[in-house]
C-alpha beads as a LAMMPS data file, in Angstrom:
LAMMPS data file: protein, C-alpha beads

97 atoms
96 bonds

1 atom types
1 bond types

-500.0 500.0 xlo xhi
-500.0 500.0 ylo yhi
-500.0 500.0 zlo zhi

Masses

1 110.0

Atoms # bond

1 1 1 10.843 -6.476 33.823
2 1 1 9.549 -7.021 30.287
3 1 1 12.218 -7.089 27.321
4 1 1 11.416 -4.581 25.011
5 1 1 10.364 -6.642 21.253
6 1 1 12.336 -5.122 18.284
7 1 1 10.275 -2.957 15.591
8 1 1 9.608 -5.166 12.733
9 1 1 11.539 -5.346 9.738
10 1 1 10.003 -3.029 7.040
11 1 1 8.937 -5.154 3.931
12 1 1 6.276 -4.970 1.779
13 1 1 7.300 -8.841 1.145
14 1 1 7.284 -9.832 5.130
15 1 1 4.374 -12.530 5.881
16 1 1 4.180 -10.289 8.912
17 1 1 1.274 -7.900 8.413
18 1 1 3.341 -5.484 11.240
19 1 1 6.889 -5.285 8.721
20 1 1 4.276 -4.770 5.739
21 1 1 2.401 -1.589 7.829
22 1 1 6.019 -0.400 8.668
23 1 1 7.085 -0.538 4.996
24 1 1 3.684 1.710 4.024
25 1 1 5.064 3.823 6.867
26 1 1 8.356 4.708 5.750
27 1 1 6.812 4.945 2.198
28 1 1 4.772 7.736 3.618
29 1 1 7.224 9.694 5.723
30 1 1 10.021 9.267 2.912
31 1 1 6.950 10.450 0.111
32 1 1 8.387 7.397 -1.954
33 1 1 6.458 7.232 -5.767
34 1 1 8.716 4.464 -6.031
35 1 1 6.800 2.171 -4.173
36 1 1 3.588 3.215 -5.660
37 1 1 3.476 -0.379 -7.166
38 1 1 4.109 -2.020 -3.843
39 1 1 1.175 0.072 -1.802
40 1 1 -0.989 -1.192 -4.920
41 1 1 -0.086 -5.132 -3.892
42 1 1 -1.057 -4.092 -0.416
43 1 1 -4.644 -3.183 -1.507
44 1 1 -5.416 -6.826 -2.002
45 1 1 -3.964 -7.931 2.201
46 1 1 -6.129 -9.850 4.271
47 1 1 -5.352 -7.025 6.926
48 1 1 -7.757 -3.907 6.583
49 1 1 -4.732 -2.409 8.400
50 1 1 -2.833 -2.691 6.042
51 1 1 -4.905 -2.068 3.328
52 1 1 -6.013 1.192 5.226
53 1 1 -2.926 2.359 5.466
54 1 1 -1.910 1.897 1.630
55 1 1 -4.765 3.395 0.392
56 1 1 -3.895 6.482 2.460
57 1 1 -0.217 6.404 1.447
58 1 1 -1.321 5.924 -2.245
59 1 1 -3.740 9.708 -1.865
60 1 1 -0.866 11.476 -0.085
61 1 1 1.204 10.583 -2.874
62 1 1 -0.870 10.901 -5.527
63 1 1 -3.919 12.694 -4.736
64 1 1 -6.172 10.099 -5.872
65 1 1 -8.351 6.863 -4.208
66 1 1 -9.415 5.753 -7.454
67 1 1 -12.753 4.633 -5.525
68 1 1 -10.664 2.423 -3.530
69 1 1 -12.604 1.797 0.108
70 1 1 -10.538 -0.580 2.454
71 1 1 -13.325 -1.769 4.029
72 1 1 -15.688 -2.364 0.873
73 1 1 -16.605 -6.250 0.475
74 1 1 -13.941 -7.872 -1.525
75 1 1 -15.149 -7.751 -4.903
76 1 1 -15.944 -4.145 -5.087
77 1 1 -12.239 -3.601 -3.299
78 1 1 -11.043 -5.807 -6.453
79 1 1 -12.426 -3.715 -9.109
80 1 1 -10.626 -0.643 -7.193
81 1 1 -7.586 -2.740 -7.157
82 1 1 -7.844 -3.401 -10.848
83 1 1 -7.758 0.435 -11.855
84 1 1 -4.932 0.985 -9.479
85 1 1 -3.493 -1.808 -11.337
86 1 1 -4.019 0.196 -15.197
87 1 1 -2.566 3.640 -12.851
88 1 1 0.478 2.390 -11.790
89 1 1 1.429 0.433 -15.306
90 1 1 0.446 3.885 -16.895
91 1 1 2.635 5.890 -14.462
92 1 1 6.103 3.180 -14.542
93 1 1 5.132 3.156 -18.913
94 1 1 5.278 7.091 -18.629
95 1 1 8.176 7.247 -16.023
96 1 1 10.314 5.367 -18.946
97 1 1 9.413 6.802 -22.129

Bonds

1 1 1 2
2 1 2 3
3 1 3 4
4 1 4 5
5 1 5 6
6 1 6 7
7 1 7 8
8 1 8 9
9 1 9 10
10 1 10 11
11 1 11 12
12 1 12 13
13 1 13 14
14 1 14 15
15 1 15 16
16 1 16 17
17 1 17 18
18 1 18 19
19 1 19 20
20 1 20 21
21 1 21 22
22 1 22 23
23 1 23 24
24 1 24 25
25 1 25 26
26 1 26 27
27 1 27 28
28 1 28 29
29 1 29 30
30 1 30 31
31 1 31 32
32 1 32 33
33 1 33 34
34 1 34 35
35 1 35 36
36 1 36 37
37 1 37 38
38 1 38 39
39 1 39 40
40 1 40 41
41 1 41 42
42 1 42 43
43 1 43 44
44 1 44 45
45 1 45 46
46 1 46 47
47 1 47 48
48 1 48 49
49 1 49 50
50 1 50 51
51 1 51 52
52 1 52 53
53 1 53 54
54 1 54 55
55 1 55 56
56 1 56 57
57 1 57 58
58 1 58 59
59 1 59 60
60 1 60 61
61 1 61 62
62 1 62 63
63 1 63 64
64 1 64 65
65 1 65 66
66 1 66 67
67 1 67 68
68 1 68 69
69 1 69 70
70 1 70 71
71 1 71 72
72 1 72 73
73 1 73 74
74 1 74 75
75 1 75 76
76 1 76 77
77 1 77 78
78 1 78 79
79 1 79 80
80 1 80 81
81 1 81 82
82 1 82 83
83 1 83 84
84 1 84 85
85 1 85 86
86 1 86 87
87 1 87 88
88 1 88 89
89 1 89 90
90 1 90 91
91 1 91 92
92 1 92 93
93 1 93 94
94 1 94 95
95 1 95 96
96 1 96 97
């Protein structure tokens, strides 16, 4: 009989692309705007995964894509990346003022 592997660790930190998908997870059930900045570093991951999954998280909770496409080629995923960049410093500049 096969043990049974322990769920990952949620973190949007964790080397482990499976801890970073849970973290977008729970950011998604919980409807988190706090972690709007970490889904944002998870549009640059190496795993479309991932970077499928933060891009969703990021419309539920926003409403927006900002012409984001997970699967584009990397440089037109960059320039996406780049105005999610400018949205979430004008969001956390707004949240504080």
């Amino acid at each position: 009989m096969a043990a049974c592997a322990s769920p990952p660790r949620e973190s949007f930190d964790s080397p482990d692309p499976a801890a970073r998908r849970a973290a977008i997870v729970r950011a998604a059930a919980e409807e988190d705007t706090t972690k709007v900045p970490d889904l944002v570093r998870m549009l640059d991951s190496d795993d479309p995964a991932v970077r499928l999954l933060a891009i969703g998280t990021l419309q539920r909770l926003t409403g927006e894509t900002l012409g984001y496409d997970y699967a584009a080629p990397a440089r037109d995923r960059d320039e996406a990346v780049q105005r999610w960049v400018s949205y979430a410093e004008r969001s956390a500049g707004g949240a504080t003022e």
